[in-house]
N, CA, C, O and CB atoms as a CASP TS submission, in Angstrom:
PFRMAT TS
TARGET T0000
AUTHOR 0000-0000-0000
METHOD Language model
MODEL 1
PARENT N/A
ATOM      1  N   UNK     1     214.134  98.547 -29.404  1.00  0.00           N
ATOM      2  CA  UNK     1     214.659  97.228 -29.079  1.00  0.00           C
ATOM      3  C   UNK     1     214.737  97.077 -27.564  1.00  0.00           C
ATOM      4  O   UNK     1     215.191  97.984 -26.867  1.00  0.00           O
ATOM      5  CB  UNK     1     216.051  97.009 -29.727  1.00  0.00           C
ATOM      6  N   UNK     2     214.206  95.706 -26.961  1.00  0.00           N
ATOM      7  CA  UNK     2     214.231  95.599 -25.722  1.00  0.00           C
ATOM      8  C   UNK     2     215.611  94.733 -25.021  1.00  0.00           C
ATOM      9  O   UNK     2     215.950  93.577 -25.277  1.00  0.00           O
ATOM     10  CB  UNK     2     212.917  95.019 -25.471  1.00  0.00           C
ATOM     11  N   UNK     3     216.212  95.633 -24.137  1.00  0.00           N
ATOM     12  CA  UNK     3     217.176  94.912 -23.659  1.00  0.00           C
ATOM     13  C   UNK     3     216.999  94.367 -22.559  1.00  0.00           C
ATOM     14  O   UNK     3     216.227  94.889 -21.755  1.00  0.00           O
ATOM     15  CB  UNK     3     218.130  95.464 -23.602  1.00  0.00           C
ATOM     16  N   UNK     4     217.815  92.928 -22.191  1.00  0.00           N
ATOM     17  CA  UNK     4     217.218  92.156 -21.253  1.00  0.00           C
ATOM     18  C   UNK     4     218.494  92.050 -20.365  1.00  0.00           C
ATOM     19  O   UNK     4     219.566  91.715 -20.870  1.00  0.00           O
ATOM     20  CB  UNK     4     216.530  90.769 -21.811  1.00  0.00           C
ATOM     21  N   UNK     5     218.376  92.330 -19.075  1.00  0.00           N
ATOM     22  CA  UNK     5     219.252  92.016 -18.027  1.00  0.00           C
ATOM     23  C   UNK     5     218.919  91.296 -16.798  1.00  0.00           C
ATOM     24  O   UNK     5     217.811  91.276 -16.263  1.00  0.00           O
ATOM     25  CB  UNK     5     219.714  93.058 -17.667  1.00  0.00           C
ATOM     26  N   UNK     6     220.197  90.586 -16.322  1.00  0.00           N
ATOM     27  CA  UNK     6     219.502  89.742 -15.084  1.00  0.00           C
ATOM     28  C   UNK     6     220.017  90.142 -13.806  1.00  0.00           C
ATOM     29  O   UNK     6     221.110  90.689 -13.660  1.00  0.00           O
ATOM     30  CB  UNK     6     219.746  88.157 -15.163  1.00  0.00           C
ATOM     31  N   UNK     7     219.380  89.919 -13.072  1.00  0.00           N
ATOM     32  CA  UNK     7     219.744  90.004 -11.232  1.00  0.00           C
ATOM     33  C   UNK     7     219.587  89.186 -10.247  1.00  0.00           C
ATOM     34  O   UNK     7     218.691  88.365 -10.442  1.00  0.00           O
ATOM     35  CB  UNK     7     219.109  90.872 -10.554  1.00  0.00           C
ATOM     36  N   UNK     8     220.037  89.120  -9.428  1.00  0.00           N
ATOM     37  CA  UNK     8     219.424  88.016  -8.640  1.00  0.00           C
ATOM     38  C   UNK     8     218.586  88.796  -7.308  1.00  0.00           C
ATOM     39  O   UNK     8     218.820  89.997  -7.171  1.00  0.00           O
ATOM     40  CB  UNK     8     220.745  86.875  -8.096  1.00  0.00           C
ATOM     41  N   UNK     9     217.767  88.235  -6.479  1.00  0.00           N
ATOM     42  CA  UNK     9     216.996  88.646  -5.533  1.00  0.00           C
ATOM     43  C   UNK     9     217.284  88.565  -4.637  1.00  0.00           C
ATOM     44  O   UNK     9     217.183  87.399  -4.254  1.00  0.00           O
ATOM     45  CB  UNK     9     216.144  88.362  -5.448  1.00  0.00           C
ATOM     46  N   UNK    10     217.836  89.529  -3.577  1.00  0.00           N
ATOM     47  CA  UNK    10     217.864  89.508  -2.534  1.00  0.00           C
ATOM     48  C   UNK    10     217.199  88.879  -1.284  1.00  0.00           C
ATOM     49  O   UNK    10     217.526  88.833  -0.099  1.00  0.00           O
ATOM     50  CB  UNK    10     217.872  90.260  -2.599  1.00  0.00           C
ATOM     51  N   UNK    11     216.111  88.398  -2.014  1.00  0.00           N
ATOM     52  CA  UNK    11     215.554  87.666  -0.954  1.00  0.00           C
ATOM     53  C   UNK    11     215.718  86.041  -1.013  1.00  0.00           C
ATOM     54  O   UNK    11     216.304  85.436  -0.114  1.00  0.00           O
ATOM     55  CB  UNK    11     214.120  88.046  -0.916  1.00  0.00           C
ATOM     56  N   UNK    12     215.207  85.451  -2.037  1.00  0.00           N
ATOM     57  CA  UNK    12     215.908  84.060  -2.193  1.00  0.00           C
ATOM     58  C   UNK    12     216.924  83.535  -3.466  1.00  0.00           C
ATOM     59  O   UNK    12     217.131  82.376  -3.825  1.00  0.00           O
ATOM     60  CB  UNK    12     214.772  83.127  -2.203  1.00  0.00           C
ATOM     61  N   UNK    13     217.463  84.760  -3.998  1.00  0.00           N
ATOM     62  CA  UNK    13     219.059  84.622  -4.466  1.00  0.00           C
ATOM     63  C   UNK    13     218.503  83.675  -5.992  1.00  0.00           C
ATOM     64  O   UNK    13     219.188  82.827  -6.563  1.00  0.00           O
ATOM     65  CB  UNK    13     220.401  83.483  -2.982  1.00  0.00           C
ATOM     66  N   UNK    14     217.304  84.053  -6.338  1.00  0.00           N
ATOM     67  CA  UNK    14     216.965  83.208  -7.589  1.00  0.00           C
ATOM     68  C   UNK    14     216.779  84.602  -8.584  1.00  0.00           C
ATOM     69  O   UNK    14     216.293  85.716  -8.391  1.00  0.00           O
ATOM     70  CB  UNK    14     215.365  82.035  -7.395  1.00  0.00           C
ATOM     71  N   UNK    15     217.594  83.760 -10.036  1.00  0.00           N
ATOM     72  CA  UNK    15     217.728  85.454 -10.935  1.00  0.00           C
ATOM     73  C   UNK    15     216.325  85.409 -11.699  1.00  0.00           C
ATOM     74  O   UNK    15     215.551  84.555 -12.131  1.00  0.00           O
ATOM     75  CB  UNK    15     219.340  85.647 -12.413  1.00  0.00           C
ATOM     76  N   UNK    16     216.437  86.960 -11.619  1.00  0.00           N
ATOM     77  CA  UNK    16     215.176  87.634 -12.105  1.00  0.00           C
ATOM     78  C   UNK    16     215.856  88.274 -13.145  1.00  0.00           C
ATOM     79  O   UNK    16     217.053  88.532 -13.020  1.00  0.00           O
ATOM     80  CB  UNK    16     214.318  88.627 -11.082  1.00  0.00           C
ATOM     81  N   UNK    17     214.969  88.681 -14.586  1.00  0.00           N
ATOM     82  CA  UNK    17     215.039  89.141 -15.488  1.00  0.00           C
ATOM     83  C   UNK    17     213.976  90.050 -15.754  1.00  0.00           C
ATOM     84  O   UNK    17     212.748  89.961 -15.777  1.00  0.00           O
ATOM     85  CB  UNK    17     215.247  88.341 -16.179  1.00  0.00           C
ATOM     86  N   UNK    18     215.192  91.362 -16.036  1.00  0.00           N
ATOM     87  CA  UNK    18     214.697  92.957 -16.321  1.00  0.00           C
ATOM     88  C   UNK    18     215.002  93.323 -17.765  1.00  0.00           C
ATOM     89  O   UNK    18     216.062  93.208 -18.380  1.00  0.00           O
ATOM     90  CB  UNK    18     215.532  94.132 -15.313  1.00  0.00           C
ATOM     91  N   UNK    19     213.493  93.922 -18.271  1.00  0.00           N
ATOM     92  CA  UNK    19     213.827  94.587 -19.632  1.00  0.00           C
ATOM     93  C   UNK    19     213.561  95.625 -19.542  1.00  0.00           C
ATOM     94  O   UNK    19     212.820  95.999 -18.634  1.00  0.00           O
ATOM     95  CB  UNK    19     213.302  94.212 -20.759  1.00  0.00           C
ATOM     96  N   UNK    20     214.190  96.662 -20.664  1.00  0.00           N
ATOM     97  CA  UNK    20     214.366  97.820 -20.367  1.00  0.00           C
ATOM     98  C   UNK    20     214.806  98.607 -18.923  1.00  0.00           C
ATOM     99  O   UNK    20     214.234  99.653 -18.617  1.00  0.00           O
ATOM    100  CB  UNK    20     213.390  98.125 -20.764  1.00  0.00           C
ATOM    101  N   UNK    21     215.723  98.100 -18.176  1.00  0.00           N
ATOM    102  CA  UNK    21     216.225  98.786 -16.776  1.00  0.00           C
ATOM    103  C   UNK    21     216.244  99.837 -17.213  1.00  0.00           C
ATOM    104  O   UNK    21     216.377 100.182 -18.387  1.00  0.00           O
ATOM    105  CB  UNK    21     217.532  98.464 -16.044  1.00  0.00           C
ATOM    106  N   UNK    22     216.021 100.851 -15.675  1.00  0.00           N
ATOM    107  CA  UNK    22     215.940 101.664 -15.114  1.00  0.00           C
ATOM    108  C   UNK    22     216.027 102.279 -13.939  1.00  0.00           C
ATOM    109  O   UNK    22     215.268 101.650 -13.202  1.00  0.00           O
ATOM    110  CB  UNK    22     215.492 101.709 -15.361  1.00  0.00           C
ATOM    111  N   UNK    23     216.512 103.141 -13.343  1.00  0.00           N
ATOM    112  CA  UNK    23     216.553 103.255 -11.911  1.00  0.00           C
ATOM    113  C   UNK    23     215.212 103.157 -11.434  1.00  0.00           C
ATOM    114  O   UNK    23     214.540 103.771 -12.263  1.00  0.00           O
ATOM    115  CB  UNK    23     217.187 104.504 -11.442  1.00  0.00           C
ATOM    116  N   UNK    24     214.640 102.817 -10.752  1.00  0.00           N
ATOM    117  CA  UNK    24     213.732 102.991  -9.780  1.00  0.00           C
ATOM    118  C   UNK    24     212.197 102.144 -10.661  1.00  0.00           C
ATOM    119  O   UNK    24     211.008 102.452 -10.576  1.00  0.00           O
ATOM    120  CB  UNK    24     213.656 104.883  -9.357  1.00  0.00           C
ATOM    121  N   UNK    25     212.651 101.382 -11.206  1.00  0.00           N
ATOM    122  CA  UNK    25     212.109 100.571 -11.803  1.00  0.00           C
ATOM    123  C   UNK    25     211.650  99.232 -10.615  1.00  0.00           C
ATOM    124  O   UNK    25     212.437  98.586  -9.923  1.00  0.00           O
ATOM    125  CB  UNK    25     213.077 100.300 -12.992  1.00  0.00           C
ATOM    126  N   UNK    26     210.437  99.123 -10.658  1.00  0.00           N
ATOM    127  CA  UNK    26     209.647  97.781 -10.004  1.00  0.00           C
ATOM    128  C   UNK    26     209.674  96.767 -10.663  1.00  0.00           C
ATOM    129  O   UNK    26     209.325  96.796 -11.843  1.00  0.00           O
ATOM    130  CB  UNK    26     208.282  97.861  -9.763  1.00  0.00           C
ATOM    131  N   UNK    27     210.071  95.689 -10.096  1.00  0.00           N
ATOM    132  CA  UNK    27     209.878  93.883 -10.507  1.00  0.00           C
ATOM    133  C   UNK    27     209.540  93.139  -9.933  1.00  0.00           C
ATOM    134  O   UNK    27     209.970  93.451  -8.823  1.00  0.00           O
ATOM    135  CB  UNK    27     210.733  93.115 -10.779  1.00  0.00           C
ATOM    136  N   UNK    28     209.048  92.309  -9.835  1.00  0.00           N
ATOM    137  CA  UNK    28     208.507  90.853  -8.817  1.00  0.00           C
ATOM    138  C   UNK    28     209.147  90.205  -9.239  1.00  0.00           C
ATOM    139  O   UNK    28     209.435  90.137 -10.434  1.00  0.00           O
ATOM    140  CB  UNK    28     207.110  90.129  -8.757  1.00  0.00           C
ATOM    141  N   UNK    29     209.689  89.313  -8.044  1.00  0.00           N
ATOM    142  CA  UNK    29     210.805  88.105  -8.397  1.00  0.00           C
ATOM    143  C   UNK    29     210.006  86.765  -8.744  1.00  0.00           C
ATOM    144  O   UNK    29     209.284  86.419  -7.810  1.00  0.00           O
ATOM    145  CB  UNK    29     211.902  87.752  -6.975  1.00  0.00           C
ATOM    146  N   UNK    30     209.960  85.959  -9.820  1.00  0.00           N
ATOM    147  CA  UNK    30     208.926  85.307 -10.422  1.00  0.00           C
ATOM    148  C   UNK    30     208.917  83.731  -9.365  1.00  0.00           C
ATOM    149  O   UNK    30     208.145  82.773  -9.330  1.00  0.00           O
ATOM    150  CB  UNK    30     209.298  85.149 -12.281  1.00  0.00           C
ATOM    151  N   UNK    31     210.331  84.119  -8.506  1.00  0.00           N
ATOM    152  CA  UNK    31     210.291  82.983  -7.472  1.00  0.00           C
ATOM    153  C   UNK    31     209.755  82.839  -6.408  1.00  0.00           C
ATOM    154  O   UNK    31     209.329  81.698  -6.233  1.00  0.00           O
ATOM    155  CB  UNK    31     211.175  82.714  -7.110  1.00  0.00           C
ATOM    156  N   UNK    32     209.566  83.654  -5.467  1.00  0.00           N
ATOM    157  CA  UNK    32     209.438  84.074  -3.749  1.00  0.00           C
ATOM    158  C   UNK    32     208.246  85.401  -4.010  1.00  0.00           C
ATOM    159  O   UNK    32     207.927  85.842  -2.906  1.00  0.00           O
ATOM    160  CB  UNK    32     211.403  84.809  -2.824  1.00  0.00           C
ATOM    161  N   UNK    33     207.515  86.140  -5.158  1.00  0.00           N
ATOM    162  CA  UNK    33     206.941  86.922  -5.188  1.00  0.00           C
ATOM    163  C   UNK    33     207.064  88.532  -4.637  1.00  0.00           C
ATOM    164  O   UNK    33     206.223  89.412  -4.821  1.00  0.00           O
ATOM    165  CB  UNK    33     206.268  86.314  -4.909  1.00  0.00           C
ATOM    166  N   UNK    34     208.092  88.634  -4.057  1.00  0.00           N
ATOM    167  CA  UNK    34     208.681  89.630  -3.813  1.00  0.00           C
ATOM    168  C   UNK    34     208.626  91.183  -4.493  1.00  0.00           C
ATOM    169  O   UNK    34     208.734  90.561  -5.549  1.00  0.00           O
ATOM    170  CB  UNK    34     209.660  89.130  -3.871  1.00  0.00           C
ATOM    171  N   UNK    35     208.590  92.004  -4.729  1.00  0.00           N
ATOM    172  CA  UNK    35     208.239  92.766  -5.278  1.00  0.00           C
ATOM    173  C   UNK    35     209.988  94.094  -5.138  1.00  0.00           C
ATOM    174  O   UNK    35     210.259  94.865  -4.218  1.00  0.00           O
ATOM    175  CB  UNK    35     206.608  93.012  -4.617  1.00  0.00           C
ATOM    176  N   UNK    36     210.678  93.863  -6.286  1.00  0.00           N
ATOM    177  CA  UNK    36     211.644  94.786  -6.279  1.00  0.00           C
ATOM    178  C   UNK    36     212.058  96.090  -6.726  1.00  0.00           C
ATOM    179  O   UNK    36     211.573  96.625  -7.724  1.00  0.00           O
ATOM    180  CB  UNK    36     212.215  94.352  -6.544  1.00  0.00           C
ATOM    181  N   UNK    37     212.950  96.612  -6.001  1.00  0.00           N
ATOM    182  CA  UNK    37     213.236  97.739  -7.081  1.00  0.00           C
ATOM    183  C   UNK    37     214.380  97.840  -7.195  1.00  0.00           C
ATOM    184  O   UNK    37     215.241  97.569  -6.357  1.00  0.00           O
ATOM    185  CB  UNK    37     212.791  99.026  -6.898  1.00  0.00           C
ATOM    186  N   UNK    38     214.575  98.459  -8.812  1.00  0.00           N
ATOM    187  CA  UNK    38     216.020  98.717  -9.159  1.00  0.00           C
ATOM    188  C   UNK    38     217.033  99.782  -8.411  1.00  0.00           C
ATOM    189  O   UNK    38     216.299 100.752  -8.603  1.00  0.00           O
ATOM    190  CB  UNK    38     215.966  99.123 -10.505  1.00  0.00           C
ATOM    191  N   UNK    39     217.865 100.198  -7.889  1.00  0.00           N
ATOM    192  CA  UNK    39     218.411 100.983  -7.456  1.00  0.00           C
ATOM    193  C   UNK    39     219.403 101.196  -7.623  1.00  0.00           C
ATOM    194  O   UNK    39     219.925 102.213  -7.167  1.00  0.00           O
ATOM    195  CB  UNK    39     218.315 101.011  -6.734  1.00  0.00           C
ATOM    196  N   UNK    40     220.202 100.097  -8.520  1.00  0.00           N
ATOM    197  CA  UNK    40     221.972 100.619  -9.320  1.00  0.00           C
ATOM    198  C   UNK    40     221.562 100.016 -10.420  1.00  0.00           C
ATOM    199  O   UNK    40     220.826  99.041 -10.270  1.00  0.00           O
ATOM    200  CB  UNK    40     223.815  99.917  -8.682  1.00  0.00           C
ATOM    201  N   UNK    41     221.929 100.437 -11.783  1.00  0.00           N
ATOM    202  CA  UNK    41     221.772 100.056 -13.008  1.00  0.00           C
ATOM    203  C   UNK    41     223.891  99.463 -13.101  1.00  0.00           C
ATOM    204  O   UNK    41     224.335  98.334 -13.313  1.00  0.00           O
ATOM    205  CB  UNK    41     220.940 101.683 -14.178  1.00  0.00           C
ATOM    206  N   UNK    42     224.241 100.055 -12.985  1.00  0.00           N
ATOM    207  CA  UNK    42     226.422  99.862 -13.087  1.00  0.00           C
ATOM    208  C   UNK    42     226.889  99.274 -11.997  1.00  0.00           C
ATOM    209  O   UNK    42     227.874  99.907 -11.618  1.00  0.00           O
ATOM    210  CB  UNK    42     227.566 101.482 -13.039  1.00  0.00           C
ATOM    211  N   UNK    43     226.652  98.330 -11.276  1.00  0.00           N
ATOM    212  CA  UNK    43     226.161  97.375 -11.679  1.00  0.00           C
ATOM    213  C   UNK    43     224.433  97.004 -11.291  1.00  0.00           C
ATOM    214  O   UNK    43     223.886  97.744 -10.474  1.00  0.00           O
ATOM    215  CB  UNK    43     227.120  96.516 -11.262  1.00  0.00           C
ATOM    216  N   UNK    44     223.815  96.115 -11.765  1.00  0.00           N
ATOM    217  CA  UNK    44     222.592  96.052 -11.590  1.00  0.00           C
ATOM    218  C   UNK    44     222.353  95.675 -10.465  1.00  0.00           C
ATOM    219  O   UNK    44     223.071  94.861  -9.884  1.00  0.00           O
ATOM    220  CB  UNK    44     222.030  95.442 -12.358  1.00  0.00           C
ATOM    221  N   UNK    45     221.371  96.162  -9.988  1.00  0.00           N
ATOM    222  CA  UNK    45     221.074  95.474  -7.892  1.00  0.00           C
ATOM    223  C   UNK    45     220.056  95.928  -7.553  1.00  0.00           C
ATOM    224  O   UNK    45     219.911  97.149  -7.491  1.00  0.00           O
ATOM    225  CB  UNK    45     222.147  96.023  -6.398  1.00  0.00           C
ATOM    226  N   UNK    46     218.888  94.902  -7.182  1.00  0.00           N
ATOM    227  CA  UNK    46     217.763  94.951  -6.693  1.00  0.00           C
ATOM    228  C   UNK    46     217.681  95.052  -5.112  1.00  0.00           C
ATOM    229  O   UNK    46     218.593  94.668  -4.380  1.00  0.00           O
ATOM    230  CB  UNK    46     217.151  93.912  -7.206  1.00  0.00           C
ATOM    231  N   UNK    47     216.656  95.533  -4.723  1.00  0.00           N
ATOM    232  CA  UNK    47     216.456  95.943  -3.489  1.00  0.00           C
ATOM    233  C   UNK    47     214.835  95.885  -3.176  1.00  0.00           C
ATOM    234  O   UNK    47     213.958  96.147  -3.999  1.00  0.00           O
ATOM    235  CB  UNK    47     217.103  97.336  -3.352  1.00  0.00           C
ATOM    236  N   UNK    48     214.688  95.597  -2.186  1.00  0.00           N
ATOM    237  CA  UNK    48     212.842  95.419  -1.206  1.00  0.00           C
ATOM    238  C   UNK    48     212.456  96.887  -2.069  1.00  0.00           C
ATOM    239  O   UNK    48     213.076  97.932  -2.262  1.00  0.00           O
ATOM    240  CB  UNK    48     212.752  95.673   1.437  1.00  0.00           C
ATOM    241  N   UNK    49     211.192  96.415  -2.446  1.00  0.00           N
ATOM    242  CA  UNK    49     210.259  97.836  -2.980  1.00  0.00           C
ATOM    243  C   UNK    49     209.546  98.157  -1.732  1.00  0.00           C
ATOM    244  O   UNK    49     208.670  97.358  -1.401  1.00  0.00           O
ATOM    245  CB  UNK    49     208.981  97.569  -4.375  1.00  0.00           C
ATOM    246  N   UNK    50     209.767  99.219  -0.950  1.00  0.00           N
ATOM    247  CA  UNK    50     209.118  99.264   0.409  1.00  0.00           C
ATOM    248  C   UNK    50     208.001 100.239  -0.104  1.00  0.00           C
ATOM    249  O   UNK    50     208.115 101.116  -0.960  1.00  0.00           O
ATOM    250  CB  UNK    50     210.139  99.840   1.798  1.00  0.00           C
ATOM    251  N   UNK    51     206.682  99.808   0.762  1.00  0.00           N
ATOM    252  CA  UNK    51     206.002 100.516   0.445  1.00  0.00           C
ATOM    253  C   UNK    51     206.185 102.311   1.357  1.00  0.00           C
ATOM    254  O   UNK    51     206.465 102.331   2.555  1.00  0.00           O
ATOM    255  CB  UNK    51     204.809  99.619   0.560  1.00  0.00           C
ATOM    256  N   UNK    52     206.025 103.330   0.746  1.00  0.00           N
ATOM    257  CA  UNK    52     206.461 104.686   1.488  1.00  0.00           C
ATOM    258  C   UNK    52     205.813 105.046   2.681  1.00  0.00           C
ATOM    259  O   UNK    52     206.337 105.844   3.458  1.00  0.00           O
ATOM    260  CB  UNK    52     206.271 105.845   0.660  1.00  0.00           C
ATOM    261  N   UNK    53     204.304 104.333   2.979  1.00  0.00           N
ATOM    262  CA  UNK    53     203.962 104.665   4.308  1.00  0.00           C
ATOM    263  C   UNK    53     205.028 103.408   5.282  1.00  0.00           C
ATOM    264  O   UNK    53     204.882 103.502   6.501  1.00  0.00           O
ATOM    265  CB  UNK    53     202.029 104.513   4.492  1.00  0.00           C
ATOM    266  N   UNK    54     205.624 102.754   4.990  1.00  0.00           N
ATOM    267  CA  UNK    54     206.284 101.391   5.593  1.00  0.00           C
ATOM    268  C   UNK    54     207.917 101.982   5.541  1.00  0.00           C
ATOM    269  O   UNK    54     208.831 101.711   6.320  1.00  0.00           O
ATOM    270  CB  UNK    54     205.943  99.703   4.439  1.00  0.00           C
ATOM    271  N   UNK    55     207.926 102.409   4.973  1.00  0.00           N
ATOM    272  CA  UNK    55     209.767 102.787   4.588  1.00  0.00           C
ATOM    273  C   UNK    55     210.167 103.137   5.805  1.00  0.00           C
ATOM    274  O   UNK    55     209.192 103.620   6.382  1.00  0.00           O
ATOM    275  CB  UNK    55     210.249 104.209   3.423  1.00  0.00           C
ATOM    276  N   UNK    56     211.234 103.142   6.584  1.00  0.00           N
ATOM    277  CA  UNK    56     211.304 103.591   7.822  1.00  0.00           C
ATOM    278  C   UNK    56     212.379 104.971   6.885  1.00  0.00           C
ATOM    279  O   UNK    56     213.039 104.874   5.851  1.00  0.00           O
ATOM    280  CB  UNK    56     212.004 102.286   9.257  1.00  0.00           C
ATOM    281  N   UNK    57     212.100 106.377   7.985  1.00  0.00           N
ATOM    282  CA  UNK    57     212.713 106.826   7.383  1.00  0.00           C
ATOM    283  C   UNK    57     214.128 106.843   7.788  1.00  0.00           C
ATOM    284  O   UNK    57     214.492 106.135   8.726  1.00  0.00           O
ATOM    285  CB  UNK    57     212.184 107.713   7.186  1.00  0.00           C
ATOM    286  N   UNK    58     215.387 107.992   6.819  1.00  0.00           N
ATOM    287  CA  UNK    58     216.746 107.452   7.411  1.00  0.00           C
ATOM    288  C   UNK    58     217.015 107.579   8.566  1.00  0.00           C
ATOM    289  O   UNK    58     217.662 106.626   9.000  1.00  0.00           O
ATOM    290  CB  UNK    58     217.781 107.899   6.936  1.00  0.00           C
ATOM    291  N   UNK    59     216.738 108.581   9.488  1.00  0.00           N
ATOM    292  CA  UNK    59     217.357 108.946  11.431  1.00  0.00           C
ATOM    293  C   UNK    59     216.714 107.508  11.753  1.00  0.00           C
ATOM    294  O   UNK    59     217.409 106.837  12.515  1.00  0.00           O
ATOM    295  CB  UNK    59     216.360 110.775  12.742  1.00  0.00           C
ATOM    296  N   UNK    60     215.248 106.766  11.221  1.00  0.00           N
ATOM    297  CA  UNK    60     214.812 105.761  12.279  1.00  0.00           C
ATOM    298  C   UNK    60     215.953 104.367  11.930  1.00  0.00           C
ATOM    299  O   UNK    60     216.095 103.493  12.784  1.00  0.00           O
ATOM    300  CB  UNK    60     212.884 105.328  12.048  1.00  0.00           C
ATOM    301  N   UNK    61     216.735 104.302  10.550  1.00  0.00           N
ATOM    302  CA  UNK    61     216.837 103.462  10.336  1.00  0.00           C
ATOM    303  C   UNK    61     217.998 102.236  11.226  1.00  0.00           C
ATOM    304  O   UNK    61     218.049 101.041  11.517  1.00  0.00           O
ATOM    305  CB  UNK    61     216.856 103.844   9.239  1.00  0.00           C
ATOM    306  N   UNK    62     218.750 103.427  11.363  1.00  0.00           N
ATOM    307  CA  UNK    62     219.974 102.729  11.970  1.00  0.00           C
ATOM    308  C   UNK    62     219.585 102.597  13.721  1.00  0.00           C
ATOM    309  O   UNK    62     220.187 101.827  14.470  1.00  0.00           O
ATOM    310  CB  UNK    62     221.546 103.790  11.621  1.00  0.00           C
ATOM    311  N   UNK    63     218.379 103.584  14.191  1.00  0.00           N
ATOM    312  CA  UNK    63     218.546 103.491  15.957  1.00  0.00           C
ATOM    313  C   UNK    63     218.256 102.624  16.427  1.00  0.00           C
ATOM    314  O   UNK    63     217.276 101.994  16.028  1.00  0.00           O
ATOM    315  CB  UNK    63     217.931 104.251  16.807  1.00  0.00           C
ATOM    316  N   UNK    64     219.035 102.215  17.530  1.00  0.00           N
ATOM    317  CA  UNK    64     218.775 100.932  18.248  1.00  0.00           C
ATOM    318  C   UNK    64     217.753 101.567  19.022  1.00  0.00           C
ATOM    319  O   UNK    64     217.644 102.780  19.199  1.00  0.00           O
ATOM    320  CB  UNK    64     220.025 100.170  19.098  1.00  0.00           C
ATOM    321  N   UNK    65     216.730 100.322  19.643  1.00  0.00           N
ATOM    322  CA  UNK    65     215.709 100.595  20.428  1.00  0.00           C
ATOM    323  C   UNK    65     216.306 100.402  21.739  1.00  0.00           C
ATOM    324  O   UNK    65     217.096  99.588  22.219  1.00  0.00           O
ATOM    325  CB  UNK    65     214.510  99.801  20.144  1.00  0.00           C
ATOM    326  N   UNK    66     215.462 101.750  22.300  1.00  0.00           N
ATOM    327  CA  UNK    66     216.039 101.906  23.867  1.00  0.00           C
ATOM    328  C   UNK    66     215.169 101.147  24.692  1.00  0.00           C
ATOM    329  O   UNK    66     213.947 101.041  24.588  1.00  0.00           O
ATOM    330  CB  UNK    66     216.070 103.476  24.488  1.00  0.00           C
ATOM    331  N   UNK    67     216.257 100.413  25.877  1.00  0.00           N
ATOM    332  CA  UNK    67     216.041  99.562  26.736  1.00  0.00           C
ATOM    333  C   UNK    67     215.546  99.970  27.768  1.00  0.00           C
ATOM    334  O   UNK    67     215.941 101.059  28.183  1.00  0.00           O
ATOM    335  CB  UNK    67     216.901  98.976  26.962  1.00  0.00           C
ATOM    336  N   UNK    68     214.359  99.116  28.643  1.00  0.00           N
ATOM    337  CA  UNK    68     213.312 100.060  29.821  1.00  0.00           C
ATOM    338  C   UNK    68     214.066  99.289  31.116  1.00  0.00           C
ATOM    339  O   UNK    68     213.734  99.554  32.271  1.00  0.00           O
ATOM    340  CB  UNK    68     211.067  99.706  29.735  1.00  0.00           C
TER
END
């Protein structure tokens, strides 16, 4: 049996509907084309599917860029 849950998109806040969730599960938001991923099932919350050569990794994520 397929269970159906909804989320909304982080990018333009229009809900998307997931069957069968899962962590790390991919969706496209059927609004803005976006391409998501699951990353909390308790509660449900989508997030940018970054692609892994694009992902910044974590030390780059937070550094501010130094000023010349």
């Amino acid at each position: 049996m397929k269970t159906l849950e909804v989320s909304k998109c982080p990018v333009c806040d229009e809900l998307v509907e997931i069957t069968n969730v899962r962590a790390g599960l991919e969706v496209e938001c059927p609004d803005c084309g976006e391409v998501l991923r699951v990353v909390s099932i308790q509660p449900l919350k989508l997030y940018y599917a970054f692609d892994p050569d694009e992902e910044p990794l974590p030390e780059e994520e937070h550094r501010l860029p130094e000023s010349g």
